[in-house]
N, C-alpha and C positions, 0 to 999 in steps of 0.2 A: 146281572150287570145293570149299575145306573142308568136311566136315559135321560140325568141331567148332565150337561156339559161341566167339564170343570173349570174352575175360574184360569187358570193358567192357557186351557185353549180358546177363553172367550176372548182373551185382552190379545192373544197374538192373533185372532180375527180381528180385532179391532185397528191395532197397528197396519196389518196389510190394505183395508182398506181407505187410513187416514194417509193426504198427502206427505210426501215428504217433506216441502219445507212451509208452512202457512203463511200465505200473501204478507208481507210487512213484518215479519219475524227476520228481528236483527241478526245477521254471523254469531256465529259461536267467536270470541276474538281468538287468535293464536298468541301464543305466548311467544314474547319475546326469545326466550331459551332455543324453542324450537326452530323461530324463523331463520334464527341464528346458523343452526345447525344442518337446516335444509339448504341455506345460499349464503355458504360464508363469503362473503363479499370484505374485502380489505375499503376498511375508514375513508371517502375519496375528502381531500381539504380543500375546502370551498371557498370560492374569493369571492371580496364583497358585493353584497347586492347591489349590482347596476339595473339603472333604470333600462325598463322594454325589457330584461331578461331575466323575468322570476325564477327561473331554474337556476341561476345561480345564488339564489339564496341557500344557505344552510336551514336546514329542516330540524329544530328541536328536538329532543325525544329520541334519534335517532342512535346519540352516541352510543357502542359496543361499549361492552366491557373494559375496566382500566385495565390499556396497554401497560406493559412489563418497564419497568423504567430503564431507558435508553442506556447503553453503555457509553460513556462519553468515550471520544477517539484517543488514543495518547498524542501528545504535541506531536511528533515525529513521524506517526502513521503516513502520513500524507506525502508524498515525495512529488505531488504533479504540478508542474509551474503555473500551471492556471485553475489551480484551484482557488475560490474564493476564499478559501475556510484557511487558507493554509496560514499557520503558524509563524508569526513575525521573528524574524530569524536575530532581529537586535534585542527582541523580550530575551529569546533562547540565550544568548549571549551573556546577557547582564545576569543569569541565576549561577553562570560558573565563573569566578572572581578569575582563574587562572586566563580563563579567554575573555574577561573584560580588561584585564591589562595589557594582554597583548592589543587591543583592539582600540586604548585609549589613546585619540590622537596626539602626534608626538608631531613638537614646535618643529616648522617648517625652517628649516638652514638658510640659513639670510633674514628670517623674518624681523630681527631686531636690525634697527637704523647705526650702521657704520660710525666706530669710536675716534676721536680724533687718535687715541693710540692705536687702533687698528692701522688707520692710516700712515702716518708717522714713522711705525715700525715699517710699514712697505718701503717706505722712501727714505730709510735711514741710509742704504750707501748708493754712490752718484755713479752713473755709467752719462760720460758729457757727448750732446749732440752737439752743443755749439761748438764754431773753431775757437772758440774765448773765453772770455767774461765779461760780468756788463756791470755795469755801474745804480746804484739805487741812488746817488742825486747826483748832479753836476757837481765837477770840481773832486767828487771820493773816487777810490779805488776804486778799479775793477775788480771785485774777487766773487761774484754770480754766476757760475755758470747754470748754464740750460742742460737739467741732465734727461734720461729717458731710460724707459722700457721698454716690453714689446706692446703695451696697450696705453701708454700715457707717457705724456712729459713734464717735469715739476720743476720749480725752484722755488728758494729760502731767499727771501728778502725781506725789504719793511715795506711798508703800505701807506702808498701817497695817494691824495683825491683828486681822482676824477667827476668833475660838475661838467662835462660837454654836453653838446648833445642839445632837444628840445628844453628850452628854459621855463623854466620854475620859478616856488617861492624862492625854496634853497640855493638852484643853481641858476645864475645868470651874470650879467655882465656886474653887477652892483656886487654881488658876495662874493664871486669869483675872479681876480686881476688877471688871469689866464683866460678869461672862458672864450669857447668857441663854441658857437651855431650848429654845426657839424659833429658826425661821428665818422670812421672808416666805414662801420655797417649801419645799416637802414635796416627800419622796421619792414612788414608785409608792405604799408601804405606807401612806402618811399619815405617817410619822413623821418629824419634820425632819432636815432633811440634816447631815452630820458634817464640820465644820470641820476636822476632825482628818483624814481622810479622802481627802476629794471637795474637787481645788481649783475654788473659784468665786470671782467676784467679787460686790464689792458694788457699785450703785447707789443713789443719792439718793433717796430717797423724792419722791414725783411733788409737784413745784409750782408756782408761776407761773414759777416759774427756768427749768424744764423738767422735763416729762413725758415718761420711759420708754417709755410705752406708744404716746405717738403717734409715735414715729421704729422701730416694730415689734422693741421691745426686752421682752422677760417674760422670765419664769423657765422656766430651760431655755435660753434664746437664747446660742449662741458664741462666747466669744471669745477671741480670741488674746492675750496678756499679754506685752511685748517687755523686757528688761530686759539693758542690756548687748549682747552676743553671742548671748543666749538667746531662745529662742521656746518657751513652755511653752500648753497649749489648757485654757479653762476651760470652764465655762457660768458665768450669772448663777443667783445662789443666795440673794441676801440683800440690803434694803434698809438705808441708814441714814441719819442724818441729813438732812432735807432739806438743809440748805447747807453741807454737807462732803463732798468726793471724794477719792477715792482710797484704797481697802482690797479686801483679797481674804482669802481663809480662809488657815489655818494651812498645810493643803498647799499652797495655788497659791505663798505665798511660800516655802516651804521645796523647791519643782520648781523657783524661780527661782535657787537659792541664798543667798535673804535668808533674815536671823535671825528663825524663825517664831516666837519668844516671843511670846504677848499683854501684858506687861507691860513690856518695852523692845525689842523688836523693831524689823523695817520695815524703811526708809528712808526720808529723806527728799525724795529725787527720784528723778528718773533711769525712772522707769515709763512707760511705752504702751502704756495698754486699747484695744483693739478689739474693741466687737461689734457682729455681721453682721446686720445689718435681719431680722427673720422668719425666721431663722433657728430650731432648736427641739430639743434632745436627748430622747428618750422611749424612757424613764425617764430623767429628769433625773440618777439618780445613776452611771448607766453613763459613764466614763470614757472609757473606750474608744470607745465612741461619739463622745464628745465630741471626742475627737483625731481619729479617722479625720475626721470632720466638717469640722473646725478645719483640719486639712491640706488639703481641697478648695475651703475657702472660701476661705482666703488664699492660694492658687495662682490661682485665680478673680481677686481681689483685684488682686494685682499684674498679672495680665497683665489688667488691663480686662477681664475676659472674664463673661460675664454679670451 
C-alpha cells in the first residue's frame, strides 16, 4: 500500500481547515427566481416620494414578473351605490336606441305661450254675471255684457285710451282733453300708476249693472287682453264710467298694435278682456310679474286646469 496521500484526500484537508467565508468576500447574490419563490410577497403600489419619508419611495429593480392582464369588469358587474367605478347609467342608456326614446325628454304641457285661438275658443259662449249690458261709448247701445266662468270674467268690446294716471310725454293734460292726475289704484309708492307706462285695463265703476269686486276682480287682478293674433298680459289699473266698457291704458293698446292716441285712438271692436277671479300682482306696477302671471293663468285657463 502507498504512503502517499492521494490528491482527493489532500484538497478535502485542505477545505476543512480553510475558513468558511474569507474577510471581504462578497455574497454569493441570490437569484431573483429564487427570492421570488422563498417570499412571495404580492407587488405593494407606492405613493409618491415625500419628503422626510424615504420608505415611501419605489425601489427600482424590484418589479415581479409581468402580471396576467387584468380582466376588465363588465358595465353591469357592479350594483353598489357607492361605488366610484360604477358605470354611468345615461352612457348605459344611449347604446340601447329602444331606452333612449323612451328616455328622450318630452315637451312639457303648457310649455308653449297661450294662442289667441286658444283663448277665443274658451270664451266663445257667455254664461252673464252682469244684471245688464254696458255700453262702449256714450250715446250707443247697451249690448256688452259681463260674462264669466268658474276662474275668470271676459267681455267683447272696442278699445278706448286710457292716458290717466302719473303724466308723461304721451299722456298729460296737453295730448289728453280728458286727462286726469289720478287713477282708482296706486302704485307700491302711493303714487298713481302711469298710463304711459304699465298696460292695464279699465273697469266700470261698481253698480247695480255689476260689481268688480263681487266676481274677485281689484286692482292688481290679471288679465289677459286678445286682439287679433295677439295676446298681450295686463293688470286692472283704473275704473270708469259706470255704464261704459271697454278701455285700457296707453301701453296695453300700444302692446296690442292699436293706435295709443287719447284723442283719436282705439278701435272700435275686435277686443277680448279676461281677468282671472283673485287673481293679484304685488306691486301692481311690476310688469313682469304681471306676464309671468298672465302666462300661468291662461295656460291654466285653457286646459280646465285649476
Amino acid at each position: 500500500m502507498s504512503r502517499v496521500p492521494s490528491l482527493t484526500l489532500v484538497l478535502a484537508g485542505v477545505a476543512l481547515l480553510a475558513p468558511s467565508s474569507p474577510p471581504g468576500a462578497a455574497p454569493q447574490p441570490r437569484t431573483e427566481q429564487a427570492a421570488r419563490r422563498a417570499h412571495p410577497v404580492a407587488p405593494r403600489q407606492m405613493s409618491p416620494v415625500t419628503a422626510g419619508r424615504p420608505e415611501l419611495a419605489p425601489v427600482s429593480g424590484r418589479r415581479s414578473a409581468p402580471l396576467s392582464p387584468r380582466r376588465p369588469e363588465p358595465a353591469t358587474a357592479r350594483t353598489d351605490p357607492d361605488s366610484p367605478r360604477r358605470t354611468d347609467p345615461a352612457a348605459a342608456r344611449r347604446t340601447d336606441p329602444a331606452v333612449a326614446r323612451r328616455a328622450a325628454p318630452v315637451p312639457e304641457r303648457g310649455a308653449a305661450p297661450v294662442s289667441a285661438a286658444e283663448l277665443l275658443d274658451r270664451v266663445r259662449t257667455c254664461t252673464p254675471v252682469s244684471r245688464g249690458r254696458y255700453r262702449t261709448d256714450q250715446g250707443a247701445r247697451a249690448t256688452v255684457p259681463v260674462c264669466g266662468t268658474r276662474d275668470a270674467v271676459f267681455w267683447k268690446a272696442d278699445m278706448d285710451i286710457d292716458c290717466d294716471g302719473r303724466p308723461g310725454r304721451r299722456c298729460n293734460a296737453r295730448t289728453d282733453p280728458h286727462f286726469s292726475a289720478s287713477t282708482a289704484f296706486a302704485q307700491s309708492d302711493g303714487r298713481p300708476l302711469s298710463a304711459e307706462k304699465l298696460p292695464y285695463v279699465v273697469v266700470p265703476a261698481p253698480s247695480t249693472v255689476w260689481n268688480h269686486r263681487s266676481d274677485g276682480v281689484r286692482g292688481g287682478s290679471v288679465a289677459a287682453l286678445v286682439y287679433r293674433d295677439r295676446v298681450r298680459y295686463a293688470v286692472v289699473g283704473d275704473t270708469g264710467p259706470a255704464g261704459i266698457i271697454g278701455e285700457a291704458s296707453h301701453a296695453a293698446a300700444k302692446s296690442l298694435g292699436i293706435d295709443p292716441d287719447p284723442r283719436g285712438g282705439g278701435t272700435p271692436s275686435g277686443v277680448t278682456y279676461i281677468v282671472f277671479r283673485d287673481s293679484r300682482v304685488t306691486p301692481v306696477e311690476d310688469h313682469g310679474a304681471a306676464v309671468a302671471e298672465g302666462e300661468r293663468l291662461a295656460r291654466a285657463f285653457v286646459d280646465g286646469v285649476g
